[in-house]
PAZA-55543 format. One line per 8 residues: number of its first residue (from 0); for each residue x negated, y negated, z negated of N, C-alpha, C. Coordinates in Angstrom, 2 decimals. Atoms other than C-alpha are relative to their C-alpha. Layout:
<atoms>
NUM = X/Y/Z/X/Y/Z/X/Y/Z | ... .
</atoms>
This chain:
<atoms>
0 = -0.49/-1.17/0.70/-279.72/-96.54/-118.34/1.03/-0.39/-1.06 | -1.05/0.58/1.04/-277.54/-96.76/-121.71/-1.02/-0.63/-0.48 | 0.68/1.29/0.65/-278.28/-99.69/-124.07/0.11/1.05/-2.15 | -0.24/-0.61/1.83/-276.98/-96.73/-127.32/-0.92/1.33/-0.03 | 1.60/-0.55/0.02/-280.30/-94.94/-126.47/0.17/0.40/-1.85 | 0.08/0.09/1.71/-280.69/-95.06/-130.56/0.80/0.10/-0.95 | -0.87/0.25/0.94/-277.50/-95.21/-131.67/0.19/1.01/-0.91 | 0.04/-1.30/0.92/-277.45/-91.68/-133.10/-0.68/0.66/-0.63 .
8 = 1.13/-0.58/-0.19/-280.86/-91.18/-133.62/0.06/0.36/-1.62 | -0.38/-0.79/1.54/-280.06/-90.79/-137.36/0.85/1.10/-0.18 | -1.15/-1.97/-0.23/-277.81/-87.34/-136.77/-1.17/0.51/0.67 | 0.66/-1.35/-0.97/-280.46/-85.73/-134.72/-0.70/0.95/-1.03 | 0.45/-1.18/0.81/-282.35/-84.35/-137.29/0.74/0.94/-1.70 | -1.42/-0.95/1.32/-279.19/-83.13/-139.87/-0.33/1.30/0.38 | -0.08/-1.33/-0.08/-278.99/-79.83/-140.48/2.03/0.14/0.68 | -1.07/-0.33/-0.62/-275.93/-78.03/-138.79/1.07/0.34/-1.17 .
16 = -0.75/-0.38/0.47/-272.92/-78.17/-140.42/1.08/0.83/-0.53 | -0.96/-0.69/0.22/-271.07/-75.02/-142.16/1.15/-0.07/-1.05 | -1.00/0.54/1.26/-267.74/-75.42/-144.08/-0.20/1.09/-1.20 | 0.01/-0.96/1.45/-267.61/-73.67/-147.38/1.68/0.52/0.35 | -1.24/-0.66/0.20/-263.75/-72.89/-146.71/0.55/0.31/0.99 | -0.54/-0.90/-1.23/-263.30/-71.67/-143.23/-1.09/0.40/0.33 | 0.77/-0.61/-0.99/-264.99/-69.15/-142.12/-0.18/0.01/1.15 | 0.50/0.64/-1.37/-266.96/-69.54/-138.87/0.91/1.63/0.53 .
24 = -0.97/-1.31/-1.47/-264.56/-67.67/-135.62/-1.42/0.71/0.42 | 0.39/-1.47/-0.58/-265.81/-64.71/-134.03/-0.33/-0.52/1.50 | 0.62/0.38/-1.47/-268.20/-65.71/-130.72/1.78/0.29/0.69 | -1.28/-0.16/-0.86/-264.90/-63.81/-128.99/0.85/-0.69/-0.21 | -1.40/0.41/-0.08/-262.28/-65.44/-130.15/0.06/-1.31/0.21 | 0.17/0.97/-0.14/-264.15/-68.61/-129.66/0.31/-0.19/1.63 | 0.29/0.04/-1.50/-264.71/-67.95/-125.79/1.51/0.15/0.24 | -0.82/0.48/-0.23/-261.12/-67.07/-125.73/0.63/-1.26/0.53 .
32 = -0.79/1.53/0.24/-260.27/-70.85/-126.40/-0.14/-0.44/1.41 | 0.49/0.62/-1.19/-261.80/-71.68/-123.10/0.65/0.81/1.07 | -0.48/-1.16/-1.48/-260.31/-68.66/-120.58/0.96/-0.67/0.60 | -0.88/0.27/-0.97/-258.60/-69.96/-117.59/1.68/0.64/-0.70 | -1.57/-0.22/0.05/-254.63/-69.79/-118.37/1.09/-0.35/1.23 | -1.00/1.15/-0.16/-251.49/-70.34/-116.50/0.65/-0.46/-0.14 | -0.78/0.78/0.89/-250.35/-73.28/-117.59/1.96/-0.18/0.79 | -0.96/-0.11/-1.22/-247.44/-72.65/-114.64/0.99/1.25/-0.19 .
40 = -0.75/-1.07/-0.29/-246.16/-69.27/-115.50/1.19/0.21/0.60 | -1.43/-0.03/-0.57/-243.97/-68.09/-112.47/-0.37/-1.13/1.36 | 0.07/1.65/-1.07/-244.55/-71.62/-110.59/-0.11/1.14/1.23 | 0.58/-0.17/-1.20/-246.37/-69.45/-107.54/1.36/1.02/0.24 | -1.29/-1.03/-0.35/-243.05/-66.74/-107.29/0.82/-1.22/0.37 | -1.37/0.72/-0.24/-240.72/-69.58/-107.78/-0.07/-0.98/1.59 | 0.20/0.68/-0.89/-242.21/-71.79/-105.03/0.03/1.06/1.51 | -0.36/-1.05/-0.86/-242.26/-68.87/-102.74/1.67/0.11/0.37 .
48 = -1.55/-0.25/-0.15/-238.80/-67.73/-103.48/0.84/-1.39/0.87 | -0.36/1.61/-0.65/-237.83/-71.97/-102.72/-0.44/0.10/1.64 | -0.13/-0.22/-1.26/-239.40/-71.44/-99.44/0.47/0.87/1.14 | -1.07/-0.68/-0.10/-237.69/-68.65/-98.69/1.59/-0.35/0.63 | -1.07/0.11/-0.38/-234.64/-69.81/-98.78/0.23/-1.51/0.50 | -0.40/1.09/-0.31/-234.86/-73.06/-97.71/-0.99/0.41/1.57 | 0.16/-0.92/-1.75/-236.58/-70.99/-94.07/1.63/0.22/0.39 | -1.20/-0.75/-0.25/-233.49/-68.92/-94.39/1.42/-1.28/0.51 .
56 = -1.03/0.37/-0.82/-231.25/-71.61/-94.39/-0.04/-1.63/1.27 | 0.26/1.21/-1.25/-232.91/-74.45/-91.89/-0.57/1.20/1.69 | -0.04/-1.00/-1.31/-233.23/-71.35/-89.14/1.16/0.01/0.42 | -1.61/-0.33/-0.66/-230.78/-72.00/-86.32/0.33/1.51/0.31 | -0.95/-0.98/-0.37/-228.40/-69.57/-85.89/0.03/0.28/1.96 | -0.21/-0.17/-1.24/-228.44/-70.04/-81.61/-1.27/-0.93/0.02 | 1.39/0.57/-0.26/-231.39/-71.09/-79.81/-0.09/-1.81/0.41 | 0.28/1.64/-0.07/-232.32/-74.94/-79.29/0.42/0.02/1.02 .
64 = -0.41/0.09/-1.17/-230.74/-76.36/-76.26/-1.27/-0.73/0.36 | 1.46/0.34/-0.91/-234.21/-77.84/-75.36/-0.83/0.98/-0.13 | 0.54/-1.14/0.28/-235.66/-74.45/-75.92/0.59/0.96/1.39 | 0.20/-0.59/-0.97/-234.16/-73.39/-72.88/-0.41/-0.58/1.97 .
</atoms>
């Protein structure tokens, strides 16, 4: 297992720490911090649009001569 089994064992029984000069956040605005984001905004349009036009322009114009 670990060998720092003990190493903390002096913090376990502290009391929980509140600051005197910031007030504790709001459950909500805490859970905020955590909500899925995207960090991409756009990425999934733009990569679209990119395939798009890079279909548009690798589509022959006349059919494959081994295609017939």
């Amino acid at each position: 297992m670990n060998d720092d089994s003990g190493k903390y064992d002096d913090m376990l029984d502290l009391p929980h720490h509140v600051s005197k000069r910031h007030p504790q956040m709001p459950m909500r605005k805490r859970a905020a911090q955590f909500a899925p984001f995207a960090a991409l905004t756009g990425y999934s349009e733009a990569i679209r649009e990119a395939e798009k036009q890079a279909q548009a322009q690798f589509t022959p114009s006349c059919p494959h001569p081994e295609d017939s």
